[in-house]
Every structure is written in structure tokens, then in C-alpha cells.
VOVO-835539 format. One record per atom (N, C-alpha, C): residue in one letter; x, y, z. Coordinates in steps of 0.05 Angstrom, whole numbers, plus 5000, padded with zeros to 4 digits. Atoms other than C-alpha are relative to their C-alpha. Example, Ala and Ser with C-alpha at 12.3 -4.5 7.8 and 13.67 -1.06 7.14 Angstrom:
<pts>
a501849765000 a524649105156 a501850245000 s498449764999 s527349795143 s498550225014 
</pts>
This chain:
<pts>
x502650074988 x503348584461 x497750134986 x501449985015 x497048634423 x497049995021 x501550034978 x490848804475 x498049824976 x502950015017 x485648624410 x500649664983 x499750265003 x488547894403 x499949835026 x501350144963 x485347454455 x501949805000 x498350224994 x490746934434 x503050085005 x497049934991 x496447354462 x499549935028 x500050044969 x499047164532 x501850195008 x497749874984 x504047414579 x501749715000 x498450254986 x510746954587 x500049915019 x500050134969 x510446484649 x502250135011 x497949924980 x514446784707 x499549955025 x501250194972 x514646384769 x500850255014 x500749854972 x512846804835 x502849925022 x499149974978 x518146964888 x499949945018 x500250034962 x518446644962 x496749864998 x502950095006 x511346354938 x499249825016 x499750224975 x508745955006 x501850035016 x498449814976 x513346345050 x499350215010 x501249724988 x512646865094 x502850244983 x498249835020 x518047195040 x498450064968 x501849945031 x512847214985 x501350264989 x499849815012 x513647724936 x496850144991 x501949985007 x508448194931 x498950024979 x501949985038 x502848314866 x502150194985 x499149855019 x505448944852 x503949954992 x497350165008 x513448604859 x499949854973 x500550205014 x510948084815 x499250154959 x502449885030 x507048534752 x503450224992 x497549795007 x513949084761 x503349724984 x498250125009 x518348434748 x499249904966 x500450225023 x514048124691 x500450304976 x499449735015 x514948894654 x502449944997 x496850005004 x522548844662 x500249734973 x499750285010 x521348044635 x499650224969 x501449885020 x517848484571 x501650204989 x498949845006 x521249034561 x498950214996 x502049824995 x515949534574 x499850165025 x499949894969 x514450004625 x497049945010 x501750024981 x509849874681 x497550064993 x502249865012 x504650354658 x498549814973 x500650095022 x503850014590 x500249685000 x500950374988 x503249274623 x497350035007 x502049934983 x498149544671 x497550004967 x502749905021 x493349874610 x499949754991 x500950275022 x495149174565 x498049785021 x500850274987 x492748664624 x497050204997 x502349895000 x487249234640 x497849994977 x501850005023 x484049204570 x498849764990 x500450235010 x485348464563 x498149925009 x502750054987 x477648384582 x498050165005 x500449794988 x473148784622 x500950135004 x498749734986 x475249344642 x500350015031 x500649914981 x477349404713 x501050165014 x499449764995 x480350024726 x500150204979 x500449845016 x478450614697 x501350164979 x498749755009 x483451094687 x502749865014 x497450194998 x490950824692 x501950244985 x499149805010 x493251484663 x502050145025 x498149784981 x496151764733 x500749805023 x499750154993 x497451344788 x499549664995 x499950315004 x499250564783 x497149915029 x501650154976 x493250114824 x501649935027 x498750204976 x494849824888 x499249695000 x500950275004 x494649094875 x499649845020 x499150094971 x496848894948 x497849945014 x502749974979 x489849084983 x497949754998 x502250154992 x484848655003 x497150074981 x502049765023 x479848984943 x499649854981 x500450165018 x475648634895 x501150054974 x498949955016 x478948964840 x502749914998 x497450114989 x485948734864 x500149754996 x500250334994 x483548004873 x499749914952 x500849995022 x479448134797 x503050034984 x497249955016 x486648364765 x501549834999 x497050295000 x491947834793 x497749804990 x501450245002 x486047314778 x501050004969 x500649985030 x486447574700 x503349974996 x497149985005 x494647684705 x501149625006 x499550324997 x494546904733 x499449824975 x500950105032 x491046734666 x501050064985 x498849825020 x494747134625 x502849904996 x497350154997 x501646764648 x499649785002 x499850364996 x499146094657 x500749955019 x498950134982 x500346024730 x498050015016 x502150004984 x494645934773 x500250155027 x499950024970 x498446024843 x500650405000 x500249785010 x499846754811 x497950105025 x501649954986 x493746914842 x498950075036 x501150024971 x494346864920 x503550195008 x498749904986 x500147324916 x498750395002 x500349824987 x499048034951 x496749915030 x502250154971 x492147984999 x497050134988 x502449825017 x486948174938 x498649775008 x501450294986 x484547354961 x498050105019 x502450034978 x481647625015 x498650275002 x502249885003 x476648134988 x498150005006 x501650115006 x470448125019 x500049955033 x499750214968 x473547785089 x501150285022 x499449734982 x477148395118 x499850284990 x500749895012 x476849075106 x502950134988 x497949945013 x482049375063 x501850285018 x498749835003 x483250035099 x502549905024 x498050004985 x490350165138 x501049725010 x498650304999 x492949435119 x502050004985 x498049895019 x498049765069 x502650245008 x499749654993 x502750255084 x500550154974 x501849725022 x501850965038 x503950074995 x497949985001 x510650955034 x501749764998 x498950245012 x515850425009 x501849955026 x497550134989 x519650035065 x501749774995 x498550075002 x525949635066 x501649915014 x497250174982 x530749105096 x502450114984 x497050025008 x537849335082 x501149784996 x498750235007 x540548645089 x499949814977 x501050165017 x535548345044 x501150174976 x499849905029 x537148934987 x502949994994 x498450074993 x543748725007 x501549804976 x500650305013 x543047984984 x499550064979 x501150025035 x539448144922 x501550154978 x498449915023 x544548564891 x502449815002 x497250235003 x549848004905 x498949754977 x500050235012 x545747454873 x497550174975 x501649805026 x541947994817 x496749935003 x503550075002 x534247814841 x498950245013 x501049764979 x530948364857 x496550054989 x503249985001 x523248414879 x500450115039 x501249944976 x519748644944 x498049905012 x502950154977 x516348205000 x498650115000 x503349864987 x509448365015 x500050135024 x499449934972 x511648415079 x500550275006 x498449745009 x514649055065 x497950224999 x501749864997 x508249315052 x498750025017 x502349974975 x503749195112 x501850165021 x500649804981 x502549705159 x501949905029 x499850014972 x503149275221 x502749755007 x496650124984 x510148945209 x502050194994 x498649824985 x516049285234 x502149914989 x497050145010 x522048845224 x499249794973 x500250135035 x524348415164 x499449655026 x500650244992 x522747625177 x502449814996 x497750185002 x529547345158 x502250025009 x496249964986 x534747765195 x498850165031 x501349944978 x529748035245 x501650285015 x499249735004 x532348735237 x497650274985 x501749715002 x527949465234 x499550024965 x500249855027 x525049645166 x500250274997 x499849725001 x527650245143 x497950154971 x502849935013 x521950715112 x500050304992 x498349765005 x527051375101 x501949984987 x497550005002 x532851535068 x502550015016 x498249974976 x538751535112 x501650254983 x499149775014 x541652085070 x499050324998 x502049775002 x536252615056 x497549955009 x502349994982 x530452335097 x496949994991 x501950015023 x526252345033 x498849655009 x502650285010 x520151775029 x499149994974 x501350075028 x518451484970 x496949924997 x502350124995 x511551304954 x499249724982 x500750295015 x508050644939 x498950034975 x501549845033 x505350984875 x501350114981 x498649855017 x510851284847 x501049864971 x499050085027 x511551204775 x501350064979 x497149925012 x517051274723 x502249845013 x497650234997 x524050964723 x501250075018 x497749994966 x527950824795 x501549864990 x498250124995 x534650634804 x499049845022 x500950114970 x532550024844 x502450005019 x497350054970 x536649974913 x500250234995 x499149784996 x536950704912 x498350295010 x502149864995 x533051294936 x499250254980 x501649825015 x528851644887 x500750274996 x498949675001 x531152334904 x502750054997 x497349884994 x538752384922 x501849814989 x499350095014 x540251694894 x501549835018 x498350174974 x543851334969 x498949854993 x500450344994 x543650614975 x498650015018 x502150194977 x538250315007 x501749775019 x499150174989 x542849755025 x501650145028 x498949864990 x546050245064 x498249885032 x501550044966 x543649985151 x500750275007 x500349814966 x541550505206 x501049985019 x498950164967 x545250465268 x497549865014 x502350114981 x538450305303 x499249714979 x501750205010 x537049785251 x499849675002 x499850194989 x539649225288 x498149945021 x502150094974 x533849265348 x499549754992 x501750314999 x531348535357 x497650155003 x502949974996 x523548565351 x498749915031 x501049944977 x519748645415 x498249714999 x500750214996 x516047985438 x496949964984 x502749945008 x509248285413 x500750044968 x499349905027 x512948585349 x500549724985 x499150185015 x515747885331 x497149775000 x501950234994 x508747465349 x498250154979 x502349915018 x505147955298 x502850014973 x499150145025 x510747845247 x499749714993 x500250324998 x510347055261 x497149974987 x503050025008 x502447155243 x499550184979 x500349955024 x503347575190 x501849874973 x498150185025 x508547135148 x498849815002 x501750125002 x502846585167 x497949984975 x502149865021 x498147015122 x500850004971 x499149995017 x502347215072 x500549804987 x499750305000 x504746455063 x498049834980 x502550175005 x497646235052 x499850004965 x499449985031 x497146034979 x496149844996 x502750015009 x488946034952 x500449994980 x501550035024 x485945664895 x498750294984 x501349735023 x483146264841 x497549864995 x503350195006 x476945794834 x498849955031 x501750084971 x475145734911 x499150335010 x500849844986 x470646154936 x500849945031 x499649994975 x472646405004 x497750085019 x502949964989 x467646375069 x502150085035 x498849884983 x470646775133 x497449885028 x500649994963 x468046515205 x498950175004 x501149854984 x463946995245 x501650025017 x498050034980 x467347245306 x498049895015 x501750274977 x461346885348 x501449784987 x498450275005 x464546325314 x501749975003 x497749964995 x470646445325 x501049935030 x499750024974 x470046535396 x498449735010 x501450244991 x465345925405 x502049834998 x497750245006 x471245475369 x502150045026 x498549834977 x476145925421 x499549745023 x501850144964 x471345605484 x500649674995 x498850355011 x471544875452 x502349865007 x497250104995 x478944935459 x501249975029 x498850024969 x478845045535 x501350355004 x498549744990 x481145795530 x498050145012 x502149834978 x477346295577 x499950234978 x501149765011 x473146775532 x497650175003 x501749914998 x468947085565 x500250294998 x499949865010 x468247795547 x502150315018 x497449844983 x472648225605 x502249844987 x497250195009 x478547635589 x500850104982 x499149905033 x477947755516 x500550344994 x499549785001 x478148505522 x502550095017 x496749934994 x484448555569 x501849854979 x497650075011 x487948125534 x500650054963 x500149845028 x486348395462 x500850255010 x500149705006 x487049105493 x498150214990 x502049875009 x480549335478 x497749995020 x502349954984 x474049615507 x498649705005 x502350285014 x468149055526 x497850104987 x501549905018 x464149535481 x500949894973 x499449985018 x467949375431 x499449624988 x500150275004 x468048565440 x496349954994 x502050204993 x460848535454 x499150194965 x500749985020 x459948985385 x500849794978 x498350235021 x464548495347 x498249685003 x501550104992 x459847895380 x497450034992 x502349975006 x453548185359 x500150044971 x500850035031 x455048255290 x500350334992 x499649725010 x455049005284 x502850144998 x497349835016 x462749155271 x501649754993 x498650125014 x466548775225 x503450055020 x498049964994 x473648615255 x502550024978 x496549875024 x480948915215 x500849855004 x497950164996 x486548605210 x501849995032 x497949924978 x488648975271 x499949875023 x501450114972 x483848655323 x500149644993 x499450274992 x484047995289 x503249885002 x497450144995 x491847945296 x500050095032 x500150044979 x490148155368 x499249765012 x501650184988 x485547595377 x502049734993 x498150285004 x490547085342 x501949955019 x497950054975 x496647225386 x499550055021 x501349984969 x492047335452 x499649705003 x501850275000 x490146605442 x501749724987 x497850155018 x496246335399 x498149914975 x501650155029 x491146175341 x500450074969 x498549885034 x494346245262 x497850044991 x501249745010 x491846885233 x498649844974 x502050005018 x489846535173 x498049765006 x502750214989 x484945955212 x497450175003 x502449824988 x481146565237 x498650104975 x501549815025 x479946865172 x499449794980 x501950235011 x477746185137 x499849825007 x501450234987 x473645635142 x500849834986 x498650175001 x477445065137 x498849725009 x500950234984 x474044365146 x497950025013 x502150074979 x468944035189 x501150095030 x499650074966 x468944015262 x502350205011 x498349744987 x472144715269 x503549895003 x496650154997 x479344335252 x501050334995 x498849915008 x481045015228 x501650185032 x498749924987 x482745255300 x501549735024 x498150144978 x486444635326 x502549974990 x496350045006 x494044795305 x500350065022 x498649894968 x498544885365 x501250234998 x499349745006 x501145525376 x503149985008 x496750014991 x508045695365 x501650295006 x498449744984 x509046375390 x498650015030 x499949934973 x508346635469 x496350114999 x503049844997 x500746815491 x500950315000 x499449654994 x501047695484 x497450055013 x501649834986 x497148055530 x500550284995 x500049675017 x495948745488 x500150165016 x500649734996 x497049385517 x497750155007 x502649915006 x490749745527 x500250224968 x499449865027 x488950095453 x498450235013 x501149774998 x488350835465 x500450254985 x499449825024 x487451445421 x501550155002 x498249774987 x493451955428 x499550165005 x500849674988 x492652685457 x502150134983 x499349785016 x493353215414 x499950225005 x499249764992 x496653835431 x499350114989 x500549745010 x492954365401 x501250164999 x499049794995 x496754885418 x502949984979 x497650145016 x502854585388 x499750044969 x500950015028 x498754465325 x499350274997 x500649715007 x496255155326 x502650194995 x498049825008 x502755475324 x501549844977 x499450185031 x504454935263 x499650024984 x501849865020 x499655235234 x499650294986 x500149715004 x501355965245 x502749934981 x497250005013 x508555725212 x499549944974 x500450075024 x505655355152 x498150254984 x502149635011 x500856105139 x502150164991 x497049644999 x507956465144 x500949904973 x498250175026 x511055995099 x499950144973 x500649865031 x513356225028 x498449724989 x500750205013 x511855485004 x497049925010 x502150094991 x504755285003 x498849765006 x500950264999 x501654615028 x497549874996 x502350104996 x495354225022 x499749865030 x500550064970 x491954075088 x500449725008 x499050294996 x493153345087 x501849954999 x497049874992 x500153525084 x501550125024 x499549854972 x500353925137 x499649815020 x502150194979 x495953475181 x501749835003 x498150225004 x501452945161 x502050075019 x497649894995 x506653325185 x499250075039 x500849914970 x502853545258 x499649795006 x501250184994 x500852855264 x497050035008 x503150014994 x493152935264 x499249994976 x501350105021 x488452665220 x498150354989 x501449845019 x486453135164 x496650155009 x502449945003 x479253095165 x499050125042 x500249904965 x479653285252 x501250324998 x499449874997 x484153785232 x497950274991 x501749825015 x478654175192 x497750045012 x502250034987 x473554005245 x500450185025 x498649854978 x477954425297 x500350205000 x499249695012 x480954935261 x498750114975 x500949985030 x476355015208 x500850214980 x498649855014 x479255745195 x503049954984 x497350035004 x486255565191 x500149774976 x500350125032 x484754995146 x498850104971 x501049905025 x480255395095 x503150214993 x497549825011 x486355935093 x501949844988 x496850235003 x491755285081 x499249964977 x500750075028 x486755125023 x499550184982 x500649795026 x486455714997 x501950214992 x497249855006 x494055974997 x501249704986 x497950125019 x495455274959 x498350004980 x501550015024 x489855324910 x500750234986 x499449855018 x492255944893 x503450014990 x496550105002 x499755764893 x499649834977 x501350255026 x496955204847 x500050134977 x501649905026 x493855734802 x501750134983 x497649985011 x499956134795 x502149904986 x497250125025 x504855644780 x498949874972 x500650075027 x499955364724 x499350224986 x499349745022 x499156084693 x502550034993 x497049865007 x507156184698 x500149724982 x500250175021 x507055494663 x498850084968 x501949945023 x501855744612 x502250154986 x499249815025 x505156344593 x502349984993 x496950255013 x512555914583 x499149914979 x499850145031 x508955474537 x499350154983 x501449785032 x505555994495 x502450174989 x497749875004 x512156444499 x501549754981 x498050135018 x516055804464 x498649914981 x501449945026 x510555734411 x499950144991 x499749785023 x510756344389 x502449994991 x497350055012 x517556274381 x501249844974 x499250115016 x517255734336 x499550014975 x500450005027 x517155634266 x496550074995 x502849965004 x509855914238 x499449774973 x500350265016 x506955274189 x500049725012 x498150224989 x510354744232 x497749825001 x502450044995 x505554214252 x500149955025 x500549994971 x503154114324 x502249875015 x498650194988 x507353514335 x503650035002 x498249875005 x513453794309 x501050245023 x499049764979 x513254424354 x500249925026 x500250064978 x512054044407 x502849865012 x498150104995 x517553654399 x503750175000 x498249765006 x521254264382 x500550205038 x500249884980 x519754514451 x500949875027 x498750234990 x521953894487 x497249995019 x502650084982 x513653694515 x498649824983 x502550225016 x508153184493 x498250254990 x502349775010 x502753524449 x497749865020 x501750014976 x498553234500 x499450095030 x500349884984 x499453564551 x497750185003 x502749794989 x494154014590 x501050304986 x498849785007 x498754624586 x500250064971 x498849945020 x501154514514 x497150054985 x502249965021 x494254344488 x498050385004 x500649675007 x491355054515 x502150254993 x498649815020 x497455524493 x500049954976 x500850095031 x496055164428 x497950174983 x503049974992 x488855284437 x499650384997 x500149704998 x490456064455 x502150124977 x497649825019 x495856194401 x498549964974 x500650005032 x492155914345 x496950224996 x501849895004 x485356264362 x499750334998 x500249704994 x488856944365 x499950154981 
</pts>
């Protein structure tokens, strides 16, 4: 692949489950067309990235998230759709709808997994990962209607959606168990609510968008006007029990001053039976886009309320992670107490500056004991040699941070 020849492409490679709620997601799709190549991931990523504008900066340390709802996401698969010659390329992950919802906590930040499905794919050798897999707010798989598992069953290790370098696929990153491997719990049937927000999220996923249509998202006054049209009772108590939400919250959503997530409009879809992707575009004249029939159960949500956090609990989590020989970063910790980072620093402000400042110096340490390793095996080596040579003599890249300053410090001495 040649970034500086405009008349190189990528080979066509048709899309996965494409118009199913089994899609395969972007980043499934870009990790298969690498394998198609014979390249690694990283060095696909930079070639599509260059092939044009520029739209990510630095591709040097973590891989993008292609999946998100993010104009850069939508901007990338649009160029990777051109690049293979397939148009429909384009409407897989949920970069389409940039613009319409908001991107955060529509992803999840760790890799989940149907056993059955990784099952299947090593019997008939296809192996990619639904989209499905990634969103936050589904639970079970859509084809065997069994628990996604989002742990190792072995060592308990999580993988992340970022991780880059070579996996044994079907296997876990650290210890190397089969994913295919089921959970005893991983047979639960999905909960009536759990399976009416998978039914509306394999709706979404499904949806297959032109790369040439601009998209135009409804208002929720419009939304709810079409709603009334239909004969459903929306008046603003109704719509708030049965979403599970304040009527502060409806009559903000109503007035225009808060944009609704994914979270509140898959409330509002299965409160009302209305498919998740009518709500989020405008489809047609005469508001056709909310007259499908609904084919899951009306849900009446829960009320949504924020959890209670045991301080005290967290405070002594905190006296244990201080004791600790191993040091953590506070968003680590916070992970681990269950409380959001940026609260936790708002609370304990001491205890967080100390957490950040027994791993910054833990940090600092292990990159001096690094330092004075690499300088100790430079000196060691042959005197004349040339950079690239020693380096390779030492078993590191001459690029490196480390290598380039014991370089830096041996030669200026």
C-alpha cells in the first residue's frame, strides 16, 4: 500500500450481518480488512488516515474508536467506504449518526462476548465482532439470547477496546482461556425490559444509511407531537413515569434545552413501542416515520435514580490503596470503589492528591530504573557500532523514549 498514490485502493470486502441486528462493527470490519492485507492494524489505520486529509492526528498509541457516534468516525468509514468500493461500508458502526445523538456512554470502555456465537465462528472459521457487543446498554447476545460475558472466566482479567498488538482471537489476552468457554449464569433469559432494549437496539444497528444523505433528527417537541397524533397519552407526568424520569427533565427535553442520549431515547421508544431508529430520523412526509406497529410489550421504566455512595467504605479503600506497595492512578481507584473519578477528587481531595502523587512518583522511578538498564546495556556494547545496530543488539527500537535519552546521555559524556 502506497499512501502517495491516489490510484491505490483497498480490496472490496463485503461487511458482516450488514442489515441485521448482527452487523459487524467498523472497528470488526477495518481489523478484518488488515488480516485480508496482511498488515497490522496500526499500519492500515495510518495508510486510510493519510489517504487524504488528515483526520486523526496521532495514531501512534491507541487505535480510534470507529464505533461512536463522532464526526471523525462517520469522516473515516465514509473514506474506508471509498477506498474499498462499497458504499454500504459506511453505515456500519453508529459514526452515521454524528451530530443526532451524543456520543458519550454509548460504547462500552471493555470487550464483550457471546460464547455461543465465538463458538459458531470457530466451527465455520469467520470471525468478526457485532456492534452489539459494543454498546453499553445491551446485555445479552440477539441470537441465543444468553448474558454477554465481559471477564475472563479464568483470571477475571478485562480486555480493553483499545488494545493493540497481536491477540489470539477467541482467547483472553492475559492467561490465554477460551472465550468460547460459557458462565454458569450465562444462560439467564433477558428480562422483559432487557430484551425490548435489545429488540430496539438491533433496530438501530440494522439501519443501513446512504454516505451521500445528509441526516436531519426530529426534535423531541416533534417527536412527542407525532406521539399525540398517534392517540398515545403524552402529557408530561405520563411521559415521565413511564420513561422513569423527573418532569424536570421531560419539560427540559421539550423546551429545547437538553439534548436527549441514547439512554432516554430508547426509554421513550419502548415506553411507547416506537422503532428507535424513526425517532432519530426524519423519514417522509406526514410524520410516516412514527407509524410502524410495535412489536415488543409497552415498558414502564423503573424510576432512574443516582446510587448512594458509601463514603466510609470508600474511605477505607482508600486508606488500603495508600498502604499498598503497588501504586494506582485515581481513575483506577475510583473504578475499582465504584465512584466517578472526577467526585472522587471533589470529596476527598487529600486522599486523591496523595494517590496522584505516590503513582507519579512510582511512574518516575520505574522510568529512571528503566533509564539506567538502557544506558547500563549501551555501555556494554561494542564502542563504533552504529545506533541502529546497538539497538538491535540490545533487543529495543532506536526509537524509543528511553533508548533515545541513554543514547543522548552516553554519547554526551
Amino acid at each position: 500500500m502506497d499512501a502517495t498514490s491516489s490510484r491505490t485502493v483497498l480490496g472490496p470486502l463485503e461487511p458482516i450481518g450488514l442489515g441485521t441486528p448482527d452487523a459487524e462493527s467498523a472497528e470488526s470490519y477495518v481489523w478484518r480488512l488488515a488480516d485480508v492485507h496482511g498488515v497490522p492494524r496500526q499500519t492500515l489505520h495510518k495508510f486510510i488516515n493519510s489517504h487524504g486529509p488528515e483526520i486523526y492526528r496521532n495514531l501512534r498509541g491507541q487505535l480510534p474508536r470507529l464505533d461512536g457516534p463522532t464526526l471523525q468516525a462517520a469522516t473515516y468509514m465514509r473514506r474506508v467506504a471509498d477506498l474499498v468500493g462499497r458504499p454500504d461500508v459506511y453505515s456500519l458502526g453508529l459514526g452515521w449518526l454524528a451530530g443526532l445523538v451524543r456520543a458519550q456512554h454509548v460504547l462500552r470502555g471493555n470487550r464483550a462476548w457471546c460464547s455461543d456465537c465465538i463458538a459458531e465462528m470457530r466451527i465455520v472459521r469467520t470471525r468478526y465482532a457485532p456492534l452489539a457487543w459494543s454498546l453499553a446498554s445491551v446485555s445479552h447476545c440477539a441470537r441465543h439470547s444468553t448474558r454477554l460475558l465481559d471477564h475472563c472466566l479464568s483470571c477475571g482479567g478485562e480486555s480493553s477496546i483499545r488494545r493493540v498488538g497481536h491477540e489470539d482471537w477467541g482467547r483472553c489476552a492475559s492467561c490465554g482461556h477460551p472465550q468460547a468457554m460459557a458462565a454458569p449464569e450465562a444462560d439467564v433469559a433477558p428480562s422483559m425490559l432487557e430484551a425490548a432494549v435489545l429488540e430496539q437496539m438491533g433496530l438501530l444497528v440494522s439501519t443501513i444509511v446512504p454516505s451521500n444523505v445528509e441526516l436531519v433528527r426530529p426534535t423531541f417537541s416533534e417527536m412527542v407531537t407525532s406521539l399525540h397524533r398517534q392517540g398515545h397519552r403524552v402529557n408530561p407526568g405520563a411521559m415521565a413515569r413511564r420513561m422513569g424520569v423527573s418532569k424536570g427533565t421531560v419539560s427540559s427535553l421539550m423546551s429545547g434545552h437538553a439534548q436527549p442520549g441514547i439512554d432516554l431515547l430508547l426509554r421513550l421508544s419502548t415506553a411507547y413501542g416506537v422503532e428507535l431508529p424513526d425517532l432519530l430520523l426524519k423519514r417522509g412526509a406526514k410524520e410516516a416515520w412514527l407509524t410502524r406497529s410495535k412489536r415488543h410489550d409497552l415498558i414502564v421504566w423503573p424510576a432512574r435514580t443516582k446510587p448512594r455512595i458509601d463514603w466510609g467504605s470508600a474511605q477505607q479503600g482508600l486508606d488500603l490503596h495508600l498502604a499498598a506497595e503497588a501504586a494506582l492512578p485515581v481513575a483506577q481507584v475510583a473504578r475499582r470503589l465504584g465512584v466517578d473519578a472526577r467526585h472522587l477528587a471533589t470529596r476527598r481531595p487529600d486522599r486523591a492528591a496523595a494517590l496522584t502523587q505516590r503513582y507519579q512518583e512510582g511512574v518516575g522511578r520505574k522510568r529512571r530504573a528503566e533509564g539506567e538498564q538502557m544506558l547500563a546495556l549501551l555501555q556494554a556494547a561494542d564502542d563504533g557500532v552504529s545506533q541502529r545496530a546497538v539497538a538491535r543488539s540490545v533487543g529495543t527500537s532506536r526509537r524509543r523514549r528511553r533508548f533515545r535519552e541513554a543514547w543522548r546521555s552516553m554519547t554526551s559524556a
